[in-house]
FILO-193177 format. One record per residue (C-alpha): y, z, x; residue in one letter. Coordinates in pm, whole numbers, plus 50000, padded with zeros to 5 digits. Example, Ala and Ser with C-alpha at 12.3 -4.5 7.8 and 13.67 -1.06 7.14 Angstrom:
FILO-193177
<r><c2>49550</c2><c3>50780</c3><c1>51230</c1><code>A</code></r>
<r><c2>49894</c2><c3>50714</c3><c1>51367</c1><code>S</code></r>
***
This chain:
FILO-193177
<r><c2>48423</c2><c3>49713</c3><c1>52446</c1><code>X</code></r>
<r><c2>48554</c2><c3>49663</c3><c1>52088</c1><code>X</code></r>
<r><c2>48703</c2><c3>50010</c3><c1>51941</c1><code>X</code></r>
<r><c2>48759</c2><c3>50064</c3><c1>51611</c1><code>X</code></r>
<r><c2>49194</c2><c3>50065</c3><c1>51534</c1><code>X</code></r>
<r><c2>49373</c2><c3>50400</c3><c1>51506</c1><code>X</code></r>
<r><c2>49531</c2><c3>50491</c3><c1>51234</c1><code>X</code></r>
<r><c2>49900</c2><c3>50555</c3><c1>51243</c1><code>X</code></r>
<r><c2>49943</c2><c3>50691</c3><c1>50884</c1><code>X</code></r>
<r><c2>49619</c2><c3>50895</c3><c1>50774</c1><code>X</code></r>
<r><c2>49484</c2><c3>50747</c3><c1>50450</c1><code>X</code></r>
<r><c2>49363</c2><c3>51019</c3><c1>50283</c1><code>X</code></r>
<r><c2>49663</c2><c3>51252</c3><c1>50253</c1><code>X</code></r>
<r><c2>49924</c2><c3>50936</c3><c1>50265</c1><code>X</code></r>
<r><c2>50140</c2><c3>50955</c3><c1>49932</c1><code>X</code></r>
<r><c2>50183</c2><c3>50546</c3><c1>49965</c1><code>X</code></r>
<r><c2>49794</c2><c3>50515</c3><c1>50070</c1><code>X</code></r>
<r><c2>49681</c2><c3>50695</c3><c1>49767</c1><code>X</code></r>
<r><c2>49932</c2><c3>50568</c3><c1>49542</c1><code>X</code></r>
<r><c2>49831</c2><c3>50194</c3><c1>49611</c1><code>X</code></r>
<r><c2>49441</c2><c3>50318</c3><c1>49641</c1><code>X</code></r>
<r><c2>49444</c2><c3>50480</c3><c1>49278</c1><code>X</code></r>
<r><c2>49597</c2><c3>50161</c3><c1>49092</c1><code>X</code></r>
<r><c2>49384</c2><c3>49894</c3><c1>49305</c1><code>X</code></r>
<r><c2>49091</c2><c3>50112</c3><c1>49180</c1><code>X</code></r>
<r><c2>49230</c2><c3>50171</c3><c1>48809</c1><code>X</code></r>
<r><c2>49218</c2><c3>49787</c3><c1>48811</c1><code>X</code></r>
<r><c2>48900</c2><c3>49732</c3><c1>48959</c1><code>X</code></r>
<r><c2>49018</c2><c3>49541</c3><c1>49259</c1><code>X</code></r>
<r><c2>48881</c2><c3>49442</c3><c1>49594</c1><code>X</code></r>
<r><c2>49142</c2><c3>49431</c3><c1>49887</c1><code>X</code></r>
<r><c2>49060</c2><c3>49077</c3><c1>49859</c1><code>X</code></r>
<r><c2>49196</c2><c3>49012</c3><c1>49486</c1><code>X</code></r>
<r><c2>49509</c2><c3>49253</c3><c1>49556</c1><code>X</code></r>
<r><c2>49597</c2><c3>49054</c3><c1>49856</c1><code>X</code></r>
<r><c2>49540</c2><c3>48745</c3><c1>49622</c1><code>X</code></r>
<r><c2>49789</c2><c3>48869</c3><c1>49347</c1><code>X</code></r>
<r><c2>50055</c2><c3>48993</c3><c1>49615</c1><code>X</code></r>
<r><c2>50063</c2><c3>48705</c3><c1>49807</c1><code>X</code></r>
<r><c2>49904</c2><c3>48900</c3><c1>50087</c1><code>X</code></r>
<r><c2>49595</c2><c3>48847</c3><c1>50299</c1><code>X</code></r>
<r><c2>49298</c2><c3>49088</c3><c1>50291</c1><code>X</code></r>
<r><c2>49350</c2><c3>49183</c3><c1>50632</c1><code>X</code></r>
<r><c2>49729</c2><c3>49268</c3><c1>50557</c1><code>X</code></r>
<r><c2>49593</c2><c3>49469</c3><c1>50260</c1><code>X</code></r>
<r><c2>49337</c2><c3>49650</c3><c1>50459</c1><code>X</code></r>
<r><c2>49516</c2><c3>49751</c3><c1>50741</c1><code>X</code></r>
<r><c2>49791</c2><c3>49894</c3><c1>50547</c1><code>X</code></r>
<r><c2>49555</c2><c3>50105</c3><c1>50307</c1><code>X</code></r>
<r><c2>49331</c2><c3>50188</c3><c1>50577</c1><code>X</code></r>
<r><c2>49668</c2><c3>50355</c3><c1>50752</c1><code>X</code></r>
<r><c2>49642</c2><c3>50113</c3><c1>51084</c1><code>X</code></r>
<r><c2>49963</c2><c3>49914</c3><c1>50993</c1><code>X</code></r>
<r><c2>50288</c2><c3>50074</c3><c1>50832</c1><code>X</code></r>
<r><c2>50365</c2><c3>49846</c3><c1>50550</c1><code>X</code></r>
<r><c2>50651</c2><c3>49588</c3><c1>50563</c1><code>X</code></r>
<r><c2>50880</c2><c3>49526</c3><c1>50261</c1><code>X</code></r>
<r><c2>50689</c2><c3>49194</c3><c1>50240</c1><code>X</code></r>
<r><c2>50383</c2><c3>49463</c3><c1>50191</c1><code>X</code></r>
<r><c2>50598</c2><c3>49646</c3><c1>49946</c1><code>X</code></r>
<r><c2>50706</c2><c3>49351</c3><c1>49725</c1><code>X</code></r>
<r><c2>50327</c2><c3>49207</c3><c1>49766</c1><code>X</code></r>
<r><c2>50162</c2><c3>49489</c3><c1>49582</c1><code>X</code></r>
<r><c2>50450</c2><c3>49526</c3><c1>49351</c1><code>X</code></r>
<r><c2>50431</c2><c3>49184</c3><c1>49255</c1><code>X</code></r>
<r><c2>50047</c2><c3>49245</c3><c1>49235</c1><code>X</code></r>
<r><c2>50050</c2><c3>49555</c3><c1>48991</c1><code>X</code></r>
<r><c2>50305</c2><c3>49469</c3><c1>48815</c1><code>X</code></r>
<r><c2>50145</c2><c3>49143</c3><c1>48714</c1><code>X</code></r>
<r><c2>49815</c2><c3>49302</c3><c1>48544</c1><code>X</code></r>
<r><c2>49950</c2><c3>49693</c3><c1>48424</c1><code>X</code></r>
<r><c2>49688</c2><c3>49947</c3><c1>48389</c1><code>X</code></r>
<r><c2>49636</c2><c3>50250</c3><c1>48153</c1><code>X</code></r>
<r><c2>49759</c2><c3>50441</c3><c1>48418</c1><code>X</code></r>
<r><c2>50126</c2><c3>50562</c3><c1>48407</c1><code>X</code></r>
<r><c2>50317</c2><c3>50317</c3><c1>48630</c1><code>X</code></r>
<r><c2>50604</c2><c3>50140</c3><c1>48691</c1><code>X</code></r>
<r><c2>50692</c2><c3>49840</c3><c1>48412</c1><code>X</code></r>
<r><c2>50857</c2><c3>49604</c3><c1>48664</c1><code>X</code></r>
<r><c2>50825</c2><c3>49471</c3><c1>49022</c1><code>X</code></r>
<r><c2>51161</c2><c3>49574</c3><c1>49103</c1><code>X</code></r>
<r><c2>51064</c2><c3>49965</c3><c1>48955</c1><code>X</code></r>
<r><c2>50751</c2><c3>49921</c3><c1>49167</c1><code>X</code></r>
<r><c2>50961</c2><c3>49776</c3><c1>49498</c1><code>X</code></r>
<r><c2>51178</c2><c3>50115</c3><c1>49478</c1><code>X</code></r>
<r><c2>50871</c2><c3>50380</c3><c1>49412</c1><code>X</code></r>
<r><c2>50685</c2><c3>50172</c3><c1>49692</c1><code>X</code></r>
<r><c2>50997</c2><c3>50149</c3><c1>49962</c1><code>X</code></r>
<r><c2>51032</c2><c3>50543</c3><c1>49912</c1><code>X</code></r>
<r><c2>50676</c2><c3>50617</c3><c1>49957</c1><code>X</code></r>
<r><c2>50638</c2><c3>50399</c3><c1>50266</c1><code>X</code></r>
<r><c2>50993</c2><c3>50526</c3><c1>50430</c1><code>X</code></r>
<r><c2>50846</c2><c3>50854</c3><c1>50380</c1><code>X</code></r>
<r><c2>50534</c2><c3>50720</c3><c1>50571</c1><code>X</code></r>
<r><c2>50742</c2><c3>50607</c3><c1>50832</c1><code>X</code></r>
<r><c2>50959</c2><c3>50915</c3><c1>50875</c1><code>X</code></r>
<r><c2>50637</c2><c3>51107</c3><c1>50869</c1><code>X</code></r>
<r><c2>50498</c2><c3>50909</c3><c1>51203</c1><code>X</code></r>
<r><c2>50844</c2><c3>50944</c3><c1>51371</c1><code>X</code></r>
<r><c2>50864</c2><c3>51321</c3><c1>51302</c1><code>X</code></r>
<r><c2>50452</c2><c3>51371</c3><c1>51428</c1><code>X</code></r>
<r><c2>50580</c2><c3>51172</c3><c1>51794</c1><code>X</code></r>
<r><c2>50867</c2><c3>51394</c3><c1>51826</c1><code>X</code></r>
***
């Protein structure tokens, strides 16, 4: 039997999920070319925007590498490193979020 994964973070109401969804899309980006700009795989990329996988800080500095390197007209971060601290917030509050829903 092959069942689809469960998601541990749920990716519509996820502050990181829709924060990297809305600037992927600003930029017209499959999960392919993100993953291709952060140094990521599509897989990596899906699973962590489809809420199956917490993201690592090798996710983190992936995507901030990634958006950082093409800005959109969107109000963002300038740098990776502004990007690494919005993103490591974001997912730690993802993270607490899970620990606090098992409790």
């Amino acid at each position: 039997m092959n069942e689809s994964p469960v998601s541990v973070i749920d990716p519509a109401t996820d502050p990181f999920i829709l924060l990297i969804e809305r600037h992927r899309r600003a930029r017209h980006w499959s999960f392919a070319e993100l993953a291709r700009r952060g140094g990521l795989t599509q897989p990596e990329v899906s699973r962590v925007v489809h809420g199956i996988r917490m993201p690592t800080l090798r996710h983190v500095r992936g995507l901030a590498e990634a958006f950082a390197s093409a800005p959109s007209s969107l109000t963002e971060p300038a740098s990776p490193a502004e990007w690494v601290a919005l993103l490591v917030d974001l997912a730690e509050n993802a993270r607490l979020g899970v620990r606090t829903k098992d409790v």
